[in-house]
N, CA, C, O and CB atoms as a CASP TS submission, in Angstrom:
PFRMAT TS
TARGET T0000
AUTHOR 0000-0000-0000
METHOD Language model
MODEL 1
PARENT N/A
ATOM      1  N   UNK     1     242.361 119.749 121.260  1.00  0.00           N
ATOM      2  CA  UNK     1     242.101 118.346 121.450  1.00  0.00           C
ATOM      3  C   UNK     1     241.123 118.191 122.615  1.00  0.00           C
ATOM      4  O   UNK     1     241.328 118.886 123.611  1.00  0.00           O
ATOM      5  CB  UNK     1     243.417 117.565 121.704  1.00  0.00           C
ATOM      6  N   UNK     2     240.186 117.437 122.597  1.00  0.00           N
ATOM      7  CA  UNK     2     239.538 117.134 123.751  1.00  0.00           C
ATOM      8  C   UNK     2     239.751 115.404 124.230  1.00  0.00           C
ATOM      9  O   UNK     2     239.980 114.411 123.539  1.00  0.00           O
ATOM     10  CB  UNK     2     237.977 117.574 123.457  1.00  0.00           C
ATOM     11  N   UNK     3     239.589 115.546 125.481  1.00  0.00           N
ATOM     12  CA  UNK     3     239.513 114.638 126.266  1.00  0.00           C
ATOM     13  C   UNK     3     238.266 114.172 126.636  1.00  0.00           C
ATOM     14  O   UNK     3     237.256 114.874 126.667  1.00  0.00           O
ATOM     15  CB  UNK     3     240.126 114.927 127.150  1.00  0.00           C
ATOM     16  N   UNK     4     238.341 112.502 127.039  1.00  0.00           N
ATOM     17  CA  UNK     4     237.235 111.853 127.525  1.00  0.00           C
ATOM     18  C   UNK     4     237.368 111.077 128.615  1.00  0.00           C
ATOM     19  O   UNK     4     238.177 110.245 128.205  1.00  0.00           O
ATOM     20  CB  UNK     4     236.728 111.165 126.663  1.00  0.00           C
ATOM     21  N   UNK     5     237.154 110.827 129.575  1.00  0.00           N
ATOM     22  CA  UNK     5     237.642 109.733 130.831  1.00  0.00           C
ATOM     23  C   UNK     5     236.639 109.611 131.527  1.00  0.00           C
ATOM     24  O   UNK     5     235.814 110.519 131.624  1.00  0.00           O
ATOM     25  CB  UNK     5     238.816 110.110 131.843  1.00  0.00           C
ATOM     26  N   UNK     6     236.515 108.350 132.202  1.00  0.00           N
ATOM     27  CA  UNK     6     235.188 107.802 132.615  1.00  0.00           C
ATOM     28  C   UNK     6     235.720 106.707 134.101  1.00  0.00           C
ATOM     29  O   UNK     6     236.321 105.634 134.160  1.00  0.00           O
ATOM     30  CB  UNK     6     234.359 106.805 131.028  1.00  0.00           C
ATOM     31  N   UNK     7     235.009 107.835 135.374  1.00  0.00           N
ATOM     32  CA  UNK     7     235.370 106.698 136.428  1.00  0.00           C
ATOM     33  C   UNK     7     234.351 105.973 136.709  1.00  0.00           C
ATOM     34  O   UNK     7     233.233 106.461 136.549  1.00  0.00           O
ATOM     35  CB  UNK     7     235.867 107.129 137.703  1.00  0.00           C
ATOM     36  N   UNK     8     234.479 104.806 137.133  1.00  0.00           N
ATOM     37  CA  UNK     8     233.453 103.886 137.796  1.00  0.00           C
ATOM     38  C   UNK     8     233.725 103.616 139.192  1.00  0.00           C
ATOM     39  O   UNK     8     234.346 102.581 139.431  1.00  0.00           O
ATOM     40  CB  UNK     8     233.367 102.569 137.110  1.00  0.00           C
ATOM     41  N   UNK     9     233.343 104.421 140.242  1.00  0.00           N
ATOM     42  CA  UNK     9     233.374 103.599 141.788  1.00  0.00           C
ATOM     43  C   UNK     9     232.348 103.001 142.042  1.00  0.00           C
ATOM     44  O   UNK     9     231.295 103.137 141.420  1.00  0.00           O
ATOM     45  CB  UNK     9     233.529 104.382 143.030  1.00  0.00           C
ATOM     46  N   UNK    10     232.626 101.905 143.453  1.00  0.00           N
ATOM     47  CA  UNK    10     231.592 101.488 144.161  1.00  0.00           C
ATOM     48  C   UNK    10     231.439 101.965 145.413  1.00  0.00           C
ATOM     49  O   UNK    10     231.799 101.400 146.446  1.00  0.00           O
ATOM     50  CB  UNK    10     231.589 100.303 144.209  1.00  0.00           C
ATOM     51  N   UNK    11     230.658 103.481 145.269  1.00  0.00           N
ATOM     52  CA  UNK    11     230.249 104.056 146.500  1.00  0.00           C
ATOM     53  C   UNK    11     228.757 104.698 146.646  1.00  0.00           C
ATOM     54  O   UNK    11     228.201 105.309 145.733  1.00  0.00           O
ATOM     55  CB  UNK    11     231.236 105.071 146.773  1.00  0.00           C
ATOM     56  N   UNK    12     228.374 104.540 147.522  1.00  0.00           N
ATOM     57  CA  UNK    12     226.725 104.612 147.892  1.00  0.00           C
ATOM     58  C   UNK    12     226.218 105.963 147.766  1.00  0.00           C
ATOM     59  O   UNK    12     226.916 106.976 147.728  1.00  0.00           O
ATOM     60  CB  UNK    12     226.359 104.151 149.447  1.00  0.00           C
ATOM     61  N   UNK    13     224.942 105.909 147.704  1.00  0.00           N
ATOM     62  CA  UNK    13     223.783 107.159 147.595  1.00  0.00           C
ATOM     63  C   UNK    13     224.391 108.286 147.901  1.00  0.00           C
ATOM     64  O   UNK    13     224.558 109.158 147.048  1.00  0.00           O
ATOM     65  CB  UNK    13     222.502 107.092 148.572  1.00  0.00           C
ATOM     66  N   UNK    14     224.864 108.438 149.341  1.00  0.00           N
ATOM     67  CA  UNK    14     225.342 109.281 150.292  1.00  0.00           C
ATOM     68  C   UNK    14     226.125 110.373 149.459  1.00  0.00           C
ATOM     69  O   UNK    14     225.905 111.548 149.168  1.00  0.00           O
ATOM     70  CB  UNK    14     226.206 108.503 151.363  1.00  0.00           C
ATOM     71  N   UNK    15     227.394 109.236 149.141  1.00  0.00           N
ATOM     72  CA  UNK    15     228.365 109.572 147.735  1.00  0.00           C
ATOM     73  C   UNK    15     228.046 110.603 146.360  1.00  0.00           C
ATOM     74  O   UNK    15     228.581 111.647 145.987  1.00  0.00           O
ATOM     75  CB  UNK    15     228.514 108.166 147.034  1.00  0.00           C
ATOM     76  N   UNK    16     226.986 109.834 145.844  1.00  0.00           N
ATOM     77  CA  UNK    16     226.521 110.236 144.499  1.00  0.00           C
ATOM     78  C   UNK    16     225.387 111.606 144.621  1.00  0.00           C
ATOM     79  O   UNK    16     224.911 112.083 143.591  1.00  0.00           O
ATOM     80  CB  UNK    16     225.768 108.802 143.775  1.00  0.00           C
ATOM     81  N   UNK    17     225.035 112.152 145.983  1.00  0.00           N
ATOM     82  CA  UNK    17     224.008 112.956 146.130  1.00  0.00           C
ATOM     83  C   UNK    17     224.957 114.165 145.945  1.00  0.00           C
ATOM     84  O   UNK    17     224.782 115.103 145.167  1.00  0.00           O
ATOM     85  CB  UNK    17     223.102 112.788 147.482  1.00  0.00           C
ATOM     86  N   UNK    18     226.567 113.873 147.267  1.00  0.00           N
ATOM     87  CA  UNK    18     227.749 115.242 147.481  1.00  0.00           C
ATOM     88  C   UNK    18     228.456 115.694 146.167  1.00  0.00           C
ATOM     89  O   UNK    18     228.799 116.852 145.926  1.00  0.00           O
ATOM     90  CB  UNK    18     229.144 114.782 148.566  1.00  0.00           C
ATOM     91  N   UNK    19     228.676 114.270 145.092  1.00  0.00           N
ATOM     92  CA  UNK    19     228.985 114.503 143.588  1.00  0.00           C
ATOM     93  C   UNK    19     228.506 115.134 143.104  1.00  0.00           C
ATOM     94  O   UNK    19     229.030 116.167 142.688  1.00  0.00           O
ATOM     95  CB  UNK    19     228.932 113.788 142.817  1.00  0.00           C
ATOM     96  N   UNK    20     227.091 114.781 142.889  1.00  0.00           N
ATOM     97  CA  UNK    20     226.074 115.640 141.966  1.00  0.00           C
ATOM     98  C   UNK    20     225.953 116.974 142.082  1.00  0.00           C
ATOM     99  O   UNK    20     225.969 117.648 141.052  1.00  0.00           O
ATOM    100  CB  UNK    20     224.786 115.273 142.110  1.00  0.00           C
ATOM    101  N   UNK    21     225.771 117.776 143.721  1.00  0.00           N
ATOM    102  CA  UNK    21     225.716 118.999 144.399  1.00  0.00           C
ATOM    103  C   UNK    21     227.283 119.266 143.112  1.00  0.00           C
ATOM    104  O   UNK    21     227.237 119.741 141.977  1.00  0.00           O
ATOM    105  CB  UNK    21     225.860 118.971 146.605  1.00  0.00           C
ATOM    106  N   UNK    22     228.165 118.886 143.674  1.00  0.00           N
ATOM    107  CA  UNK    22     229.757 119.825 143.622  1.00  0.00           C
ATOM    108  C   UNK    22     229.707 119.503 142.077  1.00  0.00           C
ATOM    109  O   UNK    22     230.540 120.244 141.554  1.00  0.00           O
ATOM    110  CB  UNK    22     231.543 119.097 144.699  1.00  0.00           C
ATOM    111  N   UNK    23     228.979 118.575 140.935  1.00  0.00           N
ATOM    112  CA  UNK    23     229.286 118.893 139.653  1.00  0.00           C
ATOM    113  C   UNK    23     229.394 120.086 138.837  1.00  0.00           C
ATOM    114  O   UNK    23     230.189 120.277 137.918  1.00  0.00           O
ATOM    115  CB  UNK    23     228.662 118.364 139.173  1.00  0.00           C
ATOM    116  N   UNK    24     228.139 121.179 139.460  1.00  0.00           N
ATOM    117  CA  UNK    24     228.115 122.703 138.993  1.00  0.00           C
ATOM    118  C   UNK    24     229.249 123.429 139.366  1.00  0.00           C
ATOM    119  O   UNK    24     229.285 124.527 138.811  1.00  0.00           O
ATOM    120  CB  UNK    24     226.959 123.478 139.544  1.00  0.00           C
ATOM    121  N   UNK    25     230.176 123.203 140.104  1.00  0.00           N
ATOM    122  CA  UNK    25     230.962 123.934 140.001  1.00  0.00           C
ATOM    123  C   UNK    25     232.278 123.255 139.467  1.00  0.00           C
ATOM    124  O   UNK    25     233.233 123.201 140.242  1.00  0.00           O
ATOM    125  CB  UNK    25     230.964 124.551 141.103  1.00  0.00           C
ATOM    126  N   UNK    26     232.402 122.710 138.145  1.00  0.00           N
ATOM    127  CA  UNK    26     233.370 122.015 137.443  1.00  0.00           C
ATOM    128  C   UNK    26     234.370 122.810 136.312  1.00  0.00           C
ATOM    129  O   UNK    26     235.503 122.717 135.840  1.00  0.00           O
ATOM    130  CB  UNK    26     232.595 120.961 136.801  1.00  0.00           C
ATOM    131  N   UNK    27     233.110 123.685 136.211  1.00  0.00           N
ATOM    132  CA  UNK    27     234.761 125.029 135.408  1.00  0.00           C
ATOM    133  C   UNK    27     234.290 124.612 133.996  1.00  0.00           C
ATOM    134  O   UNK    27     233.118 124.341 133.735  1.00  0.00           O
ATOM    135  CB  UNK    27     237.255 124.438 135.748  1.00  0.00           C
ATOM    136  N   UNK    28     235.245 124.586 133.164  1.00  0.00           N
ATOM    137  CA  UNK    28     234.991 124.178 131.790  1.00  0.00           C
ATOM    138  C   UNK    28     234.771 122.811 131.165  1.00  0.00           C
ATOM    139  O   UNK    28     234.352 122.467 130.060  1.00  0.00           O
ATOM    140  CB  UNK    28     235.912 124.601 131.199  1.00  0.00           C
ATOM    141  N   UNK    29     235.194 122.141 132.242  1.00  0.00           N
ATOM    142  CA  UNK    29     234.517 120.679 131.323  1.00  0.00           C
ATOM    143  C   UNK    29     233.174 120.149 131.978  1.00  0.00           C
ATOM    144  O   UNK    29     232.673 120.585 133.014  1.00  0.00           O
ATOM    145  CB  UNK    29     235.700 119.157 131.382  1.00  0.00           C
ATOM    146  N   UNK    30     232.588 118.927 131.024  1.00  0.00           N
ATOM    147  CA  UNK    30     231.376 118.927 130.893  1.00  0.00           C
ATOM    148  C   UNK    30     231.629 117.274 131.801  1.00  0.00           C
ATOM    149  O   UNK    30     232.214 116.319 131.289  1.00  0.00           O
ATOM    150  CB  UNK    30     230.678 119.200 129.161  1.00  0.00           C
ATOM    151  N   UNK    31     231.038 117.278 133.186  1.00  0.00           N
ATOM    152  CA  UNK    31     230.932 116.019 133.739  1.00  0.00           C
ATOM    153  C   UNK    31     229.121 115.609 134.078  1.00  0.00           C
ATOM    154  O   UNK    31     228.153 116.273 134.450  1.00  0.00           O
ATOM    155  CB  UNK    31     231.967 116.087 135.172  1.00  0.00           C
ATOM    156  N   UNK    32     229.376 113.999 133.672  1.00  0.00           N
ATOM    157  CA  UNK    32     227.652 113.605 133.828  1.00  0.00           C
ATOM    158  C   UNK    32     228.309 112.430 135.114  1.00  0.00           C
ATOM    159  O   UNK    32     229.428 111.938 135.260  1.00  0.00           O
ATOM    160  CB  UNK    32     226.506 112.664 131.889  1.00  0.00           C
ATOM    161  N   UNK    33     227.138 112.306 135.828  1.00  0.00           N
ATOM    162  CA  UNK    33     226.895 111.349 136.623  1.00  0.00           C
ATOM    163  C   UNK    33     225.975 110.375 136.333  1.00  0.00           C
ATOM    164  O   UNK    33     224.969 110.719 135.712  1.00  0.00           O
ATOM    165  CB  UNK    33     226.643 111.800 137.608  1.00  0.00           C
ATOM    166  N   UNK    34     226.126 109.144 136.682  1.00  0.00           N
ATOM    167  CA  UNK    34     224.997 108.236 136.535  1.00  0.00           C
ATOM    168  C   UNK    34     225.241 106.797 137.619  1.00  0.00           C
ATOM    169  O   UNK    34     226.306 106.371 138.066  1.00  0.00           O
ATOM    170  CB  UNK    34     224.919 107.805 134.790  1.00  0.00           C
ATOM    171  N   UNK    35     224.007 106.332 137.802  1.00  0.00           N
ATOM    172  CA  UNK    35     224.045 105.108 138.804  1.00  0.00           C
ATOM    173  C   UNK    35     223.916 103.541 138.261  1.00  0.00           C
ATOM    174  O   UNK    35     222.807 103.028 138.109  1.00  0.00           O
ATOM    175  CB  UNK    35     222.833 105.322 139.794  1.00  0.00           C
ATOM    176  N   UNK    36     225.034 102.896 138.009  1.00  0.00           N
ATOM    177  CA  UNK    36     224.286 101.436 137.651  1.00  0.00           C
ATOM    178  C   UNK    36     225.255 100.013 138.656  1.00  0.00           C
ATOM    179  O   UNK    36     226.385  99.603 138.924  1.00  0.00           O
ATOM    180  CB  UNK    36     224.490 101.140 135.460  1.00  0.00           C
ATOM    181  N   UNK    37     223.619  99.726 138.906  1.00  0.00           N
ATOM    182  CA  UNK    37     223.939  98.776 139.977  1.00  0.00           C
ATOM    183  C   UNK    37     224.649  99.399 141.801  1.00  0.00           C
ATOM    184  O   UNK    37     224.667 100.399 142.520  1.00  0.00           O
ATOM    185  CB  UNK    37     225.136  97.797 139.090  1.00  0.00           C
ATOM    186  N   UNK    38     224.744  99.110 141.792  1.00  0.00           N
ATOM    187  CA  UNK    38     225.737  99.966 142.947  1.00  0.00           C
ATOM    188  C   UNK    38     227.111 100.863 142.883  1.00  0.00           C
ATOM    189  O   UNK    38     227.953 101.217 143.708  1.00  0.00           O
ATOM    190  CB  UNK    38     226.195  99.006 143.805  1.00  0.00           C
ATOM    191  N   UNK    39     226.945 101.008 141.777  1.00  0.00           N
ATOM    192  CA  UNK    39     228.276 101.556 141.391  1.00  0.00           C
ATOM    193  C   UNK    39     228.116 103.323 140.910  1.00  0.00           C
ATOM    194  O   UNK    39     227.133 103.688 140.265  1.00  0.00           O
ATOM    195  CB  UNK    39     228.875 100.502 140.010  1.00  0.00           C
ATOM    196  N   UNK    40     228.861 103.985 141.191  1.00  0.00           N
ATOM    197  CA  UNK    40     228.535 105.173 140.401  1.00  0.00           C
ATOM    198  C   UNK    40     229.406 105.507 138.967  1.00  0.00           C
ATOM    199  O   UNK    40     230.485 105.052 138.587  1.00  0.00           O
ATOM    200  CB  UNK    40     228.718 106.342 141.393  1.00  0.00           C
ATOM    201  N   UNK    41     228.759 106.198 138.523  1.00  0.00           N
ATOM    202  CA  UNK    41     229.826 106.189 136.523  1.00  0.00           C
ATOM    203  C   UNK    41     230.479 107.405 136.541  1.00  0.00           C
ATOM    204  O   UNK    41     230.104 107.692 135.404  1.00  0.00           O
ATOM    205  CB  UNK    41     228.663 106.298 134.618  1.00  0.00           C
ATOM    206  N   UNK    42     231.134 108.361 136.862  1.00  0.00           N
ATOM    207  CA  UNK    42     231.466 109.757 136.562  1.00  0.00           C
ATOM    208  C   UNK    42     231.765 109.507 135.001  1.00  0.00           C
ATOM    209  O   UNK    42     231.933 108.298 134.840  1.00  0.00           O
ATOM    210  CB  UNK    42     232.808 110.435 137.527  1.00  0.00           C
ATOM    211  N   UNK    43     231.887 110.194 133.832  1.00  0.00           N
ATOM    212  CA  UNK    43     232.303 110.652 133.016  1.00  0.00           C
ATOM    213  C   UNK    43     232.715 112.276 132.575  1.00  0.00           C
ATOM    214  O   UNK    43     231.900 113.198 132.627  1.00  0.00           O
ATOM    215  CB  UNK    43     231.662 110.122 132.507  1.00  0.00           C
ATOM    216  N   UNK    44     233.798 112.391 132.240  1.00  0.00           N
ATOM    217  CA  UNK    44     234.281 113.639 132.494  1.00  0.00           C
ATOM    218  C   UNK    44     234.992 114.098 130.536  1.00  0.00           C
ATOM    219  O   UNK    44     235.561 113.362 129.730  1.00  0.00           O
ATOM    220  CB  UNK    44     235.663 113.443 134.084  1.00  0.00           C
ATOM    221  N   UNK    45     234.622 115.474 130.436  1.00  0.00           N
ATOM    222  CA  UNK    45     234.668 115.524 129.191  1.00  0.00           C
ATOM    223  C   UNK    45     235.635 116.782 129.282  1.00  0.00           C
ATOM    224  O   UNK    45     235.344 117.333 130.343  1.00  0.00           O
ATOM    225  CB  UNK    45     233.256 115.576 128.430  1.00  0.00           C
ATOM    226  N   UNK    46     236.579 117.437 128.697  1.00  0.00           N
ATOM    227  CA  UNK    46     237.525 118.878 128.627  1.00  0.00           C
ATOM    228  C   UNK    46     237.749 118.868 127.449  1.00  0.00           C
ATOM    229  O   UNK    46     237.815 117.949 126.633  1.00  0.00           O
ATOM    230  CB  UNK    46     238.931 119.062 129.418  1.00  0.00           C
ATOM    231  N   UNK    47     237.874 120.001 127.369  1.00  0.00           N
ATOM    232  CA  UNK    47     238.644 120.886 126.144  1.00  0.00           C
ATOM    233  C   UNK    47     239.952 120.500 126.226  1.00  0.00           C
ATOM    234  O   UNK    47     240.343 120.008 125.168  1.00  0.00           O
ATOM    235  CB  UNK    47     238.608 122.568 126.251  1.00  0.00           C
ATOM    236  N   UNK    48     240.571 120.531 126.880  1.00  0.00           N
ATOM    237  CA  UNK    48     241.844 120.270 127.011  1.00  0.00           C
ATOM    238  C   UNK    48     243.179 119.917 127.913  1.00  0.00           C
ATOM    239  O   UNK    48     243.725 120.690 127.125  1.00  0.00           O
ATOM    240  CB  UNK    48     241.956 120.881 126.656  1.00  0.00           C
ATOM    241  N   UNK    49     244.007 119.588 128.612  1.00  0.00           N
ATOM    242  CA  UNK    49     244.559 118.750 129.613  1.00  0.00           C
ATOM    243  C   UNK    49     244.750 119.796 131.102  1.00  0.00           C
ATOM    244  O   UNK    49     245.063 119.143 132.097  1.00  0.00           O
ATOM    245  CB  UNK    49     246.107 118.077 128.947  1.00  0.00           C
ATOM    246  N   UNK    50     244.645 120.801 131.248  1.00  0.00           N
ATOM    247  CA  UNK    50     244.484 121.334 132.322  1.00  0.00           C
ATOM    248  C   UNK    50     243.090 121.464 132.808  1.00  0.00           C
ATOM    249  O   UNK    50     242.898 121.297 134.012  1.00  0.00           O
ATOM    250  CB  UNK    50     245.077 122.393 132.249  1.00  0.00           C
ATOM    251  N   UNK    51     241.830 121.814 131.822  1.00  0.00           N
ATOM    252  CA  UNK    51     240.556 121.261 132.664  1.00  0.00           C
ATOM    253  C   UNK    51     240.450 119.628 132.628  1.00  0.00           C
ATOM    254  O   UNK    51     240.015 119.369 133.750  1.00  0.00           O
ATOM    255  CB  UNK    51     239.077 121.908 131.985  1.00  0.00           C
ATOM    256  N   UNK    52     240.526 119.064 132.310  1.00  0.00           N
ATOM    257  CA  UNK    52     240.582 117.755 132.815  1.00  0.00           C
ATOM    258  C   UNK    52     241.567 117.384 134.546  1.00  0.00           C
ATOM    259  O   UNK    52     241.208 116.588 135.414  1.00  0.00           O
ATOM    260  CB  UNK    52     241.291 116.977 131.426  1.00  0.00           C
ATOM    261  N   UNK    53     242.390 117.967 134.555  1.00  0.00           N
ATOM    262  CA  UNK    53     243.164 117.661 135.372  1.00  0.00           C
ATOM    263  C   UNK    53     242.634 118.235 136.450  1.00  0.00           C
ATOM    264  O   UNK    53     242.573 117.585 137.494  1.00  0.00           O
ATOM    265  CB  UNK    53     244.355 117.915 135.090  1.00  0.00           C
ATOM    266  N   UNK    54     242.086 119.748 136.378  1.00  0.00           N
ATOM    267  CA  UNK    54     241.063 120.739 137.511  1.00  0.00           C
ATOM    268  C   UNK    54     239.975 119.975 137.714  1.00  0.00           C
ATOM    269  O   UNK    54     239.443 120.234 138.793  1.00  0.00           O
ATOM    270  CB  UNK    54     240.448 122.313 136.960  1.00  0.00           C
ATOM    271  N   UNK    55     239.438 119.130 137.091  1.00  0.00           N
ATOM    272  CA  UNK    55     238.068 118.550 136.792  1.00  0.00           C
ATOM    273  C   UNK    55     238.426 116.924 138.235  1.00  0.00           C
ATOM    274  O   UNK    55     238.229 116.736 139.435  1.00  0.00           O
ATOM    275  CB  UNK    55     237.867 118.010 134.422  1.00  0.00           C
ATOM    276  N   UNK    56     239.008 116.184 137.085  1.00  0.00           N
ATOM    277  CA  UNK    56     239.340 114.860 138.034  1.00  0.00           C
ATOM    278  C   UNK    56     239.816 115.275 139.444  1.00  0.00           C
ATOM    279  O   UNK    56     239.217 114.825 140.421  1.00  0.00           O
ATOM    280  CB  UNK    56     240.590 113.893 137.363  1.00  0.00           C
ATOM    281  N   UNK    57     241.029 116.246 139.621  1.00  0.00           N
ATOM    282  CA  UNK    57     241.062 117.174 141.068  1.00  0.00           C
ATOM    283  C   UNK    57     240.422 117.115 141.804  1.00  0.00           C
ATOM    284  O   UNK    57     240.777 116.786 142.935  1.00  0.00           O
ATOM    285  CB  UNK    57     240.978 118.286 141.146  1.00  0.00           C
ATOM    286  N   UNK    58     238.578 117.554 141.333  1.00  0.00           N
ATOM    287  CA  UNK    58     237.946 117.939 142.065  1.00  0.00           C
ATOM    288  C   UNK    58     237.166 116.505 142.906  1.00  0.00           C
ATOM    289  O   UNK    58     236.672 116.467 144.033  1.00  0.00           O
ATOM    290  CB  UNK    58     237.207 118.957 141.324  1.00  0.00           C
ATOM    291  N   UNK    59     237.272 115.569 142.021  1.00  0.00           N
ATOM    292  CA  UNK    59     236.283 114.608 141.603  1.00  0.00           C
ATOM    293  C   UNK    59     237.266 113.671 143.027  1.00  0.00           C
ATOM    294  O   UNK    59     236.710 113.237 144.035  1.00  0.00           O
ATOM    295  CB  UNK    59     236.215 113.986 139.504  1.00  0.00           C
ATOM    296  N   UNK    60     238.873 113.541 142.720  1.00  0.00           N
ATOM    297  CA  UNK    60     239.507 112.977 143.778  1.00  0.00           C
ATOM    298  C   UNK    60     239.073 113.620 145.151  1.00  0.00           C
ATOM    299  O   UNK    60     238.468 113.076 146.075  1.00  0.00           O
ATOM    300  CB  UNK    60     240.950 113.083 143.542  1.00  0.00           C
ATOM    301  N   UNK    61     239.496 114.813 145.060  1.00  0.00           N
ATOM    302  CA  UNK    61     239.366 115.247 146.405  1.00  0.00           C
ATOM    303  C   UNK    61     237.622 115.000 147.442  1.00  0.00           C
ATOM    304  O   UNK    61     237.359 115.141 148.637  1.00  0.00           O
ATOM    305  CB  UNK    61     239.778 116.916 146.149  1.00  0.00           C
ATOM    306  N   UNK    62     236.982 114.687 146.518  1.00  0.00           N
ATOM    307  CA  UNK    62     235.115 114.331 146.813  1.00  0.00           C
ATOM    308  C   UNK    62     235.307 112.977 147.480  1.00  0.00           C
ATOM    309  O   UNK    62     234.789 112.745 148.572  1.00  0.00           O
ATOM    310  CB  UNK    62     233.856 114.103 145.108  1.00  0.00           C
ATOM    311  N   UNK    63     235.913 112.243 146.951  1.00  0.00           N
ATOM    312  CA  UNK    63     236.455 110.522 147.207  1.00  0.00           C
ATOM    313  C   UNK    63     237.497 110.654 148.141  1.00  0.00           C
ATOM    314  O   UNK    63     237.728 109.507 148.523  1.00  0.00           O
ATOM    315  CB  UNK    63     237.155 109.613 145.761  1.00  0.00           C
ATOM    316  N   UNK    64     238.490 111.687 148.895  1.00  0.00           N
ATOM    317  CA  UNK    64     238.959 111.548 149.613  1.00  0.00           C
ATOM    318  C   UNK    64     238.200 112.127 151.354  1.00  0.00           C
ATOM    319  O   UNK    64     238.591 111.889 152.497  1.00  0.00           O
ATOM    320  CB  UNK    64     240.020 111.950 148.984  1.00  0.00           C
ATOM    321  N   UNK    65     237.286 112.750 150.964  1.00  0.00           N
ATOM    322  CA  UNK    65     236.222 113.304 152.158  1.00  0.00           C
ATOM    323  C   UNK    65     235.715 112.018 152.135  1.00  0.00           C
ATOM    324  O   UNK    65     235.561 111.612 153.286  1.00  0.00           O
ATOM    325  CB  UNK    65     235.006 114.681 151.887  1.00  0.00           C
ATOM    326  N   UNK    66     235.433 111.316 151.402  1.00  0.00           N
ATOM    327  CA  UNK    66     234.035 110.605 151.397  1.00  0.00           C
ATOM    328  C   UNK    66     235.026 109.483 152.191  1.00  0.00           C
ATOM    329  O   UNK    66     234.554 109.112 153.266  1.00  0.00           O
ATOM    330  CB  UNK    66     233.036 110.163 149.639  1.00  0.00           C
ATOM    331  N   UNK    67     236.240 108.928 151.847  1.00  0.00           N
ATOM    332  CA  UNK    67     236.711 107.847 152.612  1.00  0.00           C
ATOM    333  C   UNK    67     237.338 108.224 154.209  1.00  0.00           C
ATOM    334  O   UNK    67     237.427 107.382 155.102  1.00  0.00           O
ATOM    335  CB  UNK    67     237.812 107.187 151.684  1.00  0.00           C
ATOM    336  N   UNK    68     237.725 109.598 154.341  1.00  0.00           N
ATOM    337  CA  UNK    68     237.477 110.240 155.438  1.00  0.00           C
ATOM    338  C   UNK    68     236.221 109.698 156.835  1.00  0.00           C
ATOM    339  O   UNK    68     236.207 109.209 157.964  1.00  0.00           O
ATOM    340  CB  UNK    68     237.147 111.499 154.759  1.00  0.00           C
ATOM    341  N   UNK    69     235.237 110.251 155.679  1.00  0.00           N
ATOM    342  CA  UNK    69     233.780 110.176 156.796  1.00  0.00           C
ATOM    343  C   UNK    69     233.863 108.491 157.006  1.00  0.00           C
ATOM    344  O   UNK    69     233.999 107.970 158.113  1.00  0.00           O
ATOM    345  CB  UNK    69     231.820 110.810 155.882  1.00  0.00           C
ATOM    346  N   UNK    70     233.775 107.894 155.985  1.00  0.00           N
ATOM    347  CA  UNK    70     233.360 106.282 156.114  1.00  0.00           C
ATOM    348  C   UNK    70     234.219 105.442 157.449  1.00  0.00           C
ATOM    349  O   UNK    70     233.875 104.486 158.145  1.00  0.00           O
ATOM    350  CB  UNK    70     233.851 105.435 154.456  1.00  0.00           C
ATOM    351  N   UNK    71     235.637 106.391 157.428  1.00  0.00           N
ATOM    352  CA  UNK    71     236.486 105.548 158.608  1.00  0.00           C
ATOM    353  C   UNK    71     236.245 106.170 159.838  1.00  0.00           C
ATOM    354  O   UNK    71     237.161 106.187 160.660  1.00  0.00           O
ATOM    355  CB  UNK    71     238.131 105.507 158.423  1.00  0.00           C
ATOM    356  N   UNK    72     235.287 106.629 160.075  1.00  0.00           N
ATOM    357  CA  UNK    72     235.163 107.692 161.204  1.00  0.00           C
ATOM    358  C   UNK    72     233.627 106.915 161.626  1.00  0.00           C
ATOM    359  O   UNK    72     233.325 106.942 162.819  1.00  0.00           O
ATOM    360  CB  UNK    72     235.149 109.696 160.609  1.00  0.00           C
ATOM    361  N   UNK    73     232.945 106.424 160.924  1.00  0.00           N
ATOM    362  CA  UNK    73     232.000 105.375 161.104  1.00  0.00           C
ATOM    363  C   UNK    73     232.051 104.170 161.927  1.00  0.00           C
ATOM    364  O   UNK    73     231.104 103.384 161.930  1.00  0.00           O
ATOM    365  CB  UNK    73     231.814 104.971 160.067  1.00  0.00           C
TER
END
């Protein structure tokens, strides 16, 4: 079975440059990035429910640095 899931945040350039870098190392599923409006789109694609889960993992833990740095601002 494959999976499909699609996040939408509203976080800046800064954000979407450290995403893009860390997408190559996503393992087996297939994630795209894209920018509309101020918002960023992750979409995240797996084979099956443990890469998805390694996948979004990675994708949280990017959004938890990133709200890290922002309160340290």
């Amino acid at each position: 079975m494959k999976y499909l899931t699609t996040i939408i945040a509203n976080l800046d350039d800064i954000a979407y440059k450290s995403i893009e870098f860390e997408l190559e190392k996503m393992g087996r599923s297939q994630v795209k990035l894209s920018k509309e409006n101020n918002k960023i789109k992750i979409t995240v694609e797996a084979p099956d429910s443990v890469a998805l889960r390694a996948a979004l993992n990675g994708i949280t833990k990017l959004f938890t640095v990133y709200e890290k740095v922002e309160a340290l601002k």
